[in-house]
C-alpha positions as CSV (number, residue, x, y, z in Angstrom):
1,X,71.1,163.3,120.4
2,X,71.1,163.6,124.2
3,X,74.0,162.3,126.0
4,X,75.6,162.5,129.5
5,X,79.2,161.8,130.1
6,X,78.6,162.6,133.9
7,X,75.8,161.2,136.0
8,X,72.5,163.0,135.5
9,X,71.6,162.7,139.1
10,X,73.3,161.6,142.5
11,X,74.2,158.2,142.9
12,X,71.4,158.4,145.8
13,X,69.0,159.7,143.6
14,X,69.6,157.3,140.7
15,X,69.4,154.3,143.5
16,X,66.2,155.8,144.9
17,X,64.8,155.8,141.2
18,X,65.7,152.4,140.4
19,X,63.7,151.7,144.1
20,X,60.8,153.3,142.3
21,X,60.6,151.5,139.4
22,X,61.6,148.3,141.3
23,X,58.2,149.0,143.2
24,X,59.7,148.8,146.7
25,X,59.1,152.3,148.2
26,X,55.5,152.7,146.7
27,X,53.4,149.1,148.0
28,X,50.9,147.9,145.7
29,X,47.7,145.5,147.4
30,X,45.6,143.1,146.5
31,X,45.6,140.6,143.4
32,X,45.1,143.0,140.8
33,X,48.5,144.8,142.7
34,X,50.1,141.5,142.2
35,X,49.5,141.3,138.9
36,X,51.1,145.1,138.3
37,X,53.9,144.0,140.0
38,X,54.9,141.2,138.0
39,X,54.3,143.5,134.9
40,X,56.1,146.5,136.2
41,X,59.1,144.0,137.0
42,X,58.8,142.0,134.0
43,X,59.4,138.3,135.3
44,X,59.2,137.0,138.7
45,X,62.0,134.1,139.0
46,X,60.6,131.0,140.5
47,X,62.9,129.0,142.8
48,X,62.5,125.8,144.7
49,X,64.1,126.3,147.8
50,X,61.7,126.6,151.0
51,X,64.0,126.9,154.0
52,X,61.7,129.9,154.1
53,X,58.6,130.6,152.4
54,X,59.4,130.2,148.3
55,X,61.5,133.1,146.6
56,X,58.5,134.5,143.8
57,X,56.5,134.9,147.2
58,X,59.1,136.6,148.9
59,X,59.6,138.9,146.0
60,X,55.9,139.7,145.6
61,X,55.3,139.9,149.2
62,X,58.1,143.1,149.0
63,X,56.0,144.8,146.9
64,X,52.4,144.0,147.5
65,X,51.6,144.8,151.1
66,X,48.8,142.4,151.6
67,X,50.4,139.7,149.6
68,X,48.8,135.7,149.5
69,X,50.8,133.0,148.0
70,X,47.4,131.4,146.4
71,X,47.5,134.6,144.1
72,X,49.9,133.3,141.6
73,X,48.3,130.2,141.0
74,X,44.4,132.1,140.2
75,X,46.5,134.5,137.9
76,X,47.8,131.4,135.7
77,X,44.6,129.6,136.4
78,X,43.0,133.5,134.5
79,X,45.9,133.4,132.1
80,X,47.5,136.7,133.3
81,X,50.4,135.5,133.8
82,X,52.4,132.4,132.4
83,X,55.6,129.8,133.3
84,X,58.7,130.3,131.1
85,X,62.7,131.1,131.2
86,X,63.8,134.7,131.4
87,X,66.8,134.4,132.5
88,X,66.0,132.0,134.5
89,X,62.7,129.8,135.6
90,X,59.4,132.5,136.3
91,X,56.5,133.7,136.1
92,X,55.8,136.3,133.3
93,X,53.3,138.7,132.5
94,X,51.0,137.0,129.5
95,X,50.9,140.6,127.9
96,X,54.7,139.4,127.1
97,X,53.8,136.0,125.6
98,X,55.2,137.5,122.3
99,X,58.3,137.5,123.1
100,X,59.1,134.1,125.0
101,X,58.5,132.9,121.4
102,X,62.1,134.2,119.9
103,X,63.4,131.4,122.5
104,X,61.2,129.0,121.7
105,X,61.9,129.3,117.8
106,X,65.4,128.5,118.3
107,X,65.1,125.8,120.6
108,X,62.0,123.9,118.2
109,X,65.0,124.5,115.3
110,X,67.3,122.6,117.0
111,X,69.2,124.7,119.1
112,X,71.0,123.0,122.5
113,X,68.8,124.0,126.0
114,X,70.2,121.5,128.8
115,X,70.6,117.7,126.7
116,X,69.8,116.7,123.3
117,X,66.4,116.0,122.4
118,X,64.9,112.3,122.5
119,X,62.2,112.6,119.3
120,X,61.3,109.2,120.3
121,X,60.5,110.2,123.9
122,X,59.0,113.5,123.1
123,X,56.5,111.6,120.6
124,X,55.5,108.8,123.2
125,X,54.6,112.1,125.8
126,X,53.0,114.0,123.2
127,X,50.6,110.5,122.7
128,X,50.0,110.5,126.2
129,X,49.1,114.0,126.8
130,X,46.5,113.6,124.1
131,X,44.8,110.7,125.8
132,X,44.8,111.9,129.2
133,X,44.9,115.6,129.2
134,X,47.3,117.4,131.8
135,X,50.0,115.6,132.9
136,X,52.8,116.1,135.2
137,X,56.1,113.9,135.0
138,X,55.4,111.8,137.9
139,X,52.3,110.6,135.7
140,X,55.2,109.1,133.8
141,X,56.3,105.5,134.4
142,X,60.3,105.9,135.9
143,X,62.9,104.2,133.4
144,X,65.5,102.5,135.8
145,X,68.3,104.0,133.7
146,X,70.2,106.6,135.8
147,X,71.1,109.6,133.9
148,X,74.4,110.7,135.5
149,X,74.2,114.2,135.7
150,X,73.3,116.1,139.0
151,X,69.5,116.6,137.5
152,X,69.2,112.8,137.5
153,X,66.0,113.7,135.2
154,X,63.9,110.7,133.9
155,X,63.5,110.7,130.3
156,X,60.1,111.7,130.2
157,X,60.8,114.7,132.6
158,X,63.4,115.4,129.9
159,X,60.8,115.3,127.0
160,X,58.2,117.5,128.9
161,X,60.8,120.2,129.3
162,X,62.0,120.1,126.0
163,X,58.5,120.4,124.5
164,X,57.8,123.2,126.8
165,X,60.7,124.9,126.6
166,X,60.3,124.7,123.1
167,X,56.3,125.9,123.2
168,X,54.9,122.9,122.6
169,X,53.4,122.8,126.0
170,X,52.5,124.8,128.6
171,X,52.3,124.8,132.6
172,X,48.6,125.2,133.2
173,X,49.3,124.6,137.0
174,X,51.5,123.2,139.8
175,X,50.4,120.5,142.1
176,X,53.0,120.0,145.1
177,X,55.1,122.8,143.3
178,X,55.1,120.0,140.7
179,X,54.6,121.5,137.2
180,X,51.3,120.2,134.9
181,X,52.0,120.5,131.4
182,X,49.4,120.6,128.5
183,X,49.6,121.2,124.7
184,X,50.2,125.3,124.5
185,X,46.5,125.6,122.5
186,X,44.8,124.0,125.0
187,X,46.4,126.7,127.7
188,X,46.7,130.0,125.5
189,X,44.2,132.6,125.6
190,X,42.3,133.9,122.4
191,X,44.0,137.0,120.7
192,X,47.1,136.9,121.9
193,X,49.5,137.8,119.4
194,X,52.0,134.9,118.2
195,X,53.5,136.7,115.8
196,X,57.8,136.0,116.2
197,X,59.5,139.2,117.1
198,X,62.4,139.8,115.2
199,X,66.2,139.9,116.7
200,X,65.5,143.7,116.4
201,X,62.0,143.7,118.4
202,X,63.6,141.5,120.8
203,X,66.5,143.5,121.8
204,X,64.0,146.7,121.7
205,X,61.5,144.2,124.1
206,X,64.9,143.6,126.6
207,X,65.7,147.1,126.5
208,X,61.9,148.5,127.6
209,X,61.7,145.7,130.4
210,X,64.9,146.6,132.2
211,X,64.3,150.3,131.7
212,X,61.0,149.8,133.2
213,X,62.2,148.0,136.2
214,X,65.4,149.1,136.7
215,X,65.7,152.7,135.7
216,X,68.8,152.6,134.1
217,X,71.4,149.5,133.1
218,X,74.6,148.7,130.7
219,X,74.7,146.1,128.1
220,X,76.0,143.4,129.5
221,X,73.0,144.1,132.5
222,X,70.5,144.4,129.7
223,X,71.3,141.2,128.0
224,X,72.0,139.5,131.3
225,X,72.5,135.7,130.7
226,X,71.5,135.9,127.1
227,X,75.1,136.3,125.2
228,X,73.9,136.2,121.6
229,X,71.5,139.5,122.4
230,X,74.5,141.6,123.9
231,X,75.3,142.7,120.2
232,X,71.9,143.4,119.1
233,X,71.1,145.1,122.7
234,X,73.9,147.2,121.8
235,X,72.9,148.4,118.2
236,X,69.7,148.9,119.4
237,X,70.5,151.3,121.6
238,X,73.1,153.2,120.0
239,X,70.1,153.7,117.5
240,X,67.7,154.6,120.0
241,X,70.4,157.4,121.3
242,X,70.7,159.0,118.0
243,X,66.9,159.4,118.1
244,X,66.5,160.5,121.0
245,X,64.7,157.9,123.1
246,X,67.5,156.8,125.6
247,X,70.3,159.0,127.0
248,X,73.7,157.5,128.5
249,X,76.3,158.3,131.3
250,X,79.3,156.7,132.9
251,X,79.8,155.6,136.2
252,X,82.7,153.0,137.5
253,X,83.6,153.0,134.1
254,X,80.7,151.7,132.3
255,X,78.4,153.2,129.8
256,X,75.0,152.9,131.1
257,X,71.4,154.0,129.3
258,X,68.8,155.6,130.7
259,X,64.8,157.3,129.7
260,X,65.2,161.1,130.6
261,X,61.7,161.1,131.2
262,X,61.6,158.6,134.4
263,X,63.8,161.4,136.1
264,X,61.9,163.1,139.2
265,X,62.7,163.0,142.4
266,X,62.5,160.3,144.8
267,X,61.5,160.5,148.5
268,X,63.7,157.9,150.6
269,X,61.6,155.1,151.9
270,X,61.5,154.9,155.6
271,X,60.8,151.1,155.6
272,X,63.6,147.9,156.2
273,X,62.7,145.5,153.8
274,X,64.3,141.8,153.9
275,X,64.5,141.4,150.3
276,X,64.7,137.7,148.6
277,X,68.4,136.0,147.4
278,X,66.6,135.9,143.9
279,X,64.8,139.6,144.1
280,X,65.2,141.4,140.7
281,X,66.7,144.3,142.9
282,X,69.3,142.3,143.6
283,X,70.0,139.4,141.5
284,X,73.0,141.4,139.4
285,X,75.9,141.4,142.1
286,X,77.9,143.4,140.2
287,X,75.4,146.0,140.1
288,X,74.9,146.2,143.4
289,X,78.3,146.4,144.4
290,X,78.8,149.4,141.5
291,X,76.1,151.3,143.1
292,X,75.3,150.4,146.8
293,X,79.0,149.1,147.7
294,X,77.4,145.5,148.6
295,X,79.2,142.5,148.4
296,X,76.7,140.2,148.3
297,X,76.7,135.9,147.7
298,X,73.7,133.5,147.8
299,X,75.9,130.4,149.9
300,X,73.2,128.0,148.7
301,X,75.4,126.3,146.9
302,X,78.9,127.1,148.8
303,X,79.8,124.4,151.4
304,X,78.5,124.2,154.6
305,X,82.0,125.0,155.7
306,X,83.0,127.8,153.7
307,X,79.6,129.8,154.0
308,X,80.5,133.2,156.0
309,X,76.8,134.6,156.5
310,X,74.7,131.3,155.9
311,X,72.8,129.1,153.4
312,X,69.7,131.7,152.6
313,X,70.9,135.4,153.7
314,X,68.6,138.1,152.8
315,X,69.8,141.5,152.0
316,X,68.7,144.1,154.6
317,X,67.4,147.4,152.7
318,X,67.1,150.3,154.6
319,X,65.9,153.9,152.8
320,X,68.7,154.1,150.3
321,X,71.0,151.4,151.4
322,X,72.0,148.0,152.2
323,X,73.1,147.3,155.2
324,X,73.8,143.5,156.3
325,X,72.0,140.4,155.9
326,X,70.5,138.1,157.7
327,X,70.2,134.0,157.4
328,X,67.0,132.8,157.7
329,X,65.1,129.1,158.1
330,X,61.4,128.4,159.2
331,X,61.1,125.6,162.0
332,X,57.9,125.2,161.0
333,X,56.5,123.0,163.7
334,X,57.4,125.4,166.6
335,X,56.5,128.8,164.2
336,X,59.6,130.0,164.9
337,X,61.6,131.7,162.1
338,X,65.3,131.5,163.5
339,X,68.1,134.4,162.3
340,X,70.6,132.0,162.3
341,X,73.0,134.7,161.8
342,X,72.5,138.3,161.4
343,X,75.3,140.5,160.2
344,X,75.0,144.7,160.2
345,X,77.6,146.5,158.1
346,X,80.2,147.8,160.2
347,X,79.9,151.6,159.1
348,X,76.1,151.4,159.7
349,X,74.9,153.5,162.3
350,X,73.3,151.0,165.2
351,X,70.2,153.7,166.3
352,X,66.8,153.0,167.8
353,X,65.4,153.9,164.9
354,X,67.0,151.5,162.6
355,X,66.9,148.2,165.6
356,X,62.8,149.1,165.7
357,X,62.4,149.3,161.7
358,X,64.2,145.9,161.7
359,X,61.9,144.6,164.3
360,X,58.8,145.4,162.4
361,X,60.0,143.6,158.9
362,X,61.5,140.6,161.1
363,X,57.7,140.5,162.7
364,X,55.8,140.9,159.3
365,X,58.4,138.1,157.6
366,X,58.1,135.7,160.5
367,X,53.9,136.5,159.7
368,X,54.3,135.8,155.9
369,X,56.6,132.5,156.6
370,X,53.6,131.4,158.8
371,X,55.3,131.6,162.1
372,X,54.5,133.6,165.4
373,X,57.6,134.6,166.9
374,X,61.5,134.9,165.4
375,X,65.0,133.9,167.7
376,X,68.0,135.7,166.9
377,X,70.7,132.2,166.9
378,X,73.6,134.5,166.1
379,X,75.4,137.8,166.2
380,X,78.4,139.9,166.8
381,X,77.9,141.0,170.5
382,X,77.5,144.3,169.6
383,X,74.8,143.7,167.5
384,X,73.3,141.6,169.6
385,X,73.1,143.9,172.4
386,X,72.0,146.9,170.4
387,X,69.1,144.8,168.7
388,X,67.4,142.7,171.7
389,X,68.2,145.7,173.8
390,X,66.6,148.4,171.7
391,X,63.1,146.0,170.7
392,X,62.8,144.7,174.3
């Protein structure tokens, strides 16, 4: 059994390898790169918010250098990838249909998802489906009964999601970033295996993918926002330690497992990347505070008066670290992306260097957000100064 009790490499190092495997210091291109990247990461969480150009976008475009939004929808249209929940929404790898199915399974047996299932509705959608083919849930006459809750679904939006989220159905595309459900043999390639993974293969699936993409994780990351796998995440790799496969240190007081053989050594990136809100670098805030010392909050859904950065701050990577954030919107009819505020740590180093790196990304994400030219709204006057005096 091989087992470290102190950290196996610097914390730099074990950052700049989780970089790797993130795929942020090694840029992929093209479709085909797309595609690798959504493998290599495992999911790619979908999220409706467009203040800026849509988060699976953003995340893509940090890792694909010549990125194009119209990618995803071809790779669903080729079954490559599919729609499901990981931890959230996203798009996953269809190599991994497998294992959305251990879900599914317990949600067809009557296991809770959001609300309790309508048979009655779900049958009337089902005979609908079959007579028209694809539908989406605007294709569904509106019931004037209000639901209540802050979804304020219609019951055949409820239905739809049930029977997908249940395998039923499929999302074979999105119209209007409206999903378009049909029956799951009508969508699902030939061959692909349907066999149910046990509890066992599932935790063993979890465990590979965050590995993979990560580098190295607890638990509690591991089984992130899926409580009934923490235990068997846990067995799993206590087993996998005994033989061999996985090794383990401690850092701020947490056991966390790792492959020996990912270890090499990492070169520090010299690109700034403005990384997404919902980037699978970042989503875990206690990880990042554990290992880059970043307190870091989405204010999406914080009050307008309580936000202290802004409604969508991106994190500001630089080499090894994070160094501030900075809110973003698109006016879209003047192409302007606007920093509404942009905040550099206080212990950060303000060098030429680092104001024209930030210049360059702020340029390429105005680009990818369709716009021509960015205004920085707000600032300390420090920063300010350092920033539009260094890229003038």
């Amino acid at each position: 059994m091989t087992e470290f009790s102190q950290l196996p490499m610097s914390p730099a190092a074990l950052v700049q390898l989780s970089l790797h495997q993130q795929g942020l210091l090694d840029p992929k291109r093209g479709k085909a790169g797309a595609l690798q990247a959504i493998s290599q990461l495992g999911y790619v969480q979908i999220d409706s918010i467009n203040v800026v150009e849509r988060a699976h976008h953003h995340v893509l475009h940090s890792r694909v250098s010549d990125y194009q939004p119209q990618w995803l929808a071809t790779l669903l249209a080729e079954k490559q990838i599919f729609e499901y929940w990981s931890h959230a929404a996203a798009y996953l790898p269809m190599a991994d249909f497998r294992f959305s199915l251990y879900r599914k399974q317990q949600l067809a047996a009557g296991k809770k998802h959001w609300f309790a299932a309508d048979h009655q509705e779900m049958r009337e959608v089902r005979a609908k489906l079959r007579a028209e083919g694809p539908l989406k849930a605007g294709d569904f006459e509106k019931s004037q009964h209000k639901n209540g809750s802050w979804w304020d679904w219609q019951p055949a939006k409820q239905a739809l999601e049930q029977l997908y989220m249940q395998g039923e159905l499929m999302v074979v595309r999105r119209d209007n970033f409206q999903k378009v459900y049909d029956f799951t043999e009508n969508v699902l390639p030939a061959n692909i295996d349907c066999t149910v993974p046990t509890t066992q293969e599932y935790a063993e699936h979890l465990i590979a993918q965050f590995l993979q993409s990560h580098a190295f994780g607890t638990v509690t990351q591991i089984s992130y926002l899926r409580p009934e796998m923490k235990k068997p995440v846990q067995q799993q790799l206590l087993a996998m330690q005994e033989a061999g496969k996985v090794a383990s240190f401690t850092h701020c007081e947490q056991r966390y497992y790792w492959d020996p053989a990912l270890a090499a050594e990492r070169k520090k990136s010299p690109r700034l990347q403005l990384l997404n809100p919902f980037d699978n670098f970042v989503i875990q805030r206690q990880r990042l505070q554990h290992w880059l010392n970043f307190d870091y909050q989405i204010e999406v859904y914080v009050p307008a008066a309580k936000r202290k950065i802004g409604y969508y701050s991106l994190p500001i990577l630089y080499q090894d670290r994070l160094i501030g954030q900075v809110d973003v919107k698109a006016d879209r009819q003047q192409r302007l992306l606007l920093l509404q505020h942009l905040l550099i740590s206080p212990e950060v180093k303000l060098t030429s260097r680092l104001a024209n790196a930030l210049n360059r990304a702020l340029q390429a994400y105005a680009t990818f957000n369709g716009c021509e030219h960015w205004q920085l709204v707000r600032a300390t006057e420090q920063v300010r100064q350092w920033f539009v005096s260094e890229v003038q």
